[in-house]
N, C-alpha and C positions, 0 to 999 in steps of 0.2 A: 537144254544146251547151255552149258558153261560158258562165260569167255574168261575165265581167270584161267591162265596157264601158268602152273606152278614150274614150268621147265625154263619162264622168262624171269631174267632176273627182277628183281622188285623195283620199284621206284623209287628214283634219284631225289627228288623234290621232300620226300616223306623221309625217306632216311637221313638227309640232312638238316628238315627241321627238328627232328626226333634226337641224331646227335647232336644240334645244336642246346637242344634244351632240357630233353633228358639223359646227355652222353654220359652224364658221371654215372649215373646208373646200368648202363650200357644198355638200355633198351631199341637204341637203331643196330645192335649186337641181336638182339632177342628177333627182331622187327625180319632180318635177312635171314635167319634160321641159325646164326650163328651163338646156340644155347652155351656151349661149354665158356666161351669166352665173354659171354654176355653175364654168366654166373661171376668169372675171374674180374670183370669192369664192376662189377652191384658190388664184392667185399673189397674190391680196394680203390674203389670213391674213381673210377674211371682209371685207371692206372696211377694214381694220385695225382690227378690230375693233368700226368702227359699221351699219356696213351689215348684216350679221349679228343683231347686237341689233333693229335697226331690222324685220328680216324678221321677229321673235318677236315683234313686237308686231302687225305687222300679221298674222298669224296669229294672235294671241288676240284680235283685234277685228273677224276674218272677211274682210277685205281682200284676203288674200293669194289669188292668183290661181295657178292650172295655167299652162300653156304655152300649151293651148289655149282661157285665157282665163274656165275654170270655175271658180268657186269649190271649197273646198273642200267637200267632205263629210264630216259628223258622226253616226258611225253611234248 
């Protein structure tokens, strides 16, 4: 028996330290399943640096979205 459900969005805590410290790379992009845009944040250094900032916010204001569209979760 699983308990990872991939139908829940991923964790709020994890994607924000991950944007925090790896966002120029867009790995909390990679992290949510969001690959195509996670590829577009790794060649250009997080949006050159606004796009990136711009995802931290929308993550501490609950905005930011999975791949598949779910909010984050806040354990």
């Amino acid at each position: 028996m699983s308990y990872y459900n991939d139908n829940v969005g991923k964790d709020w805590l994890i994607t924000l330290i991950l944007a925090i410290f790896l966002g120029m790379f867009g790995v909390h992009r990679f992290y949510v399943g969001k690959t195509g845009t996670g590829i577009l944040q790794l060649i250009t250094g997080g949006g050159f640096g606004i796009w990136y900032l711009i995802d931290i916010f929308m993550i501490l204001i609950g905005s930011f979205t999975d791949a598949n569209g779910n909010r984050l979760v806040k354990h």
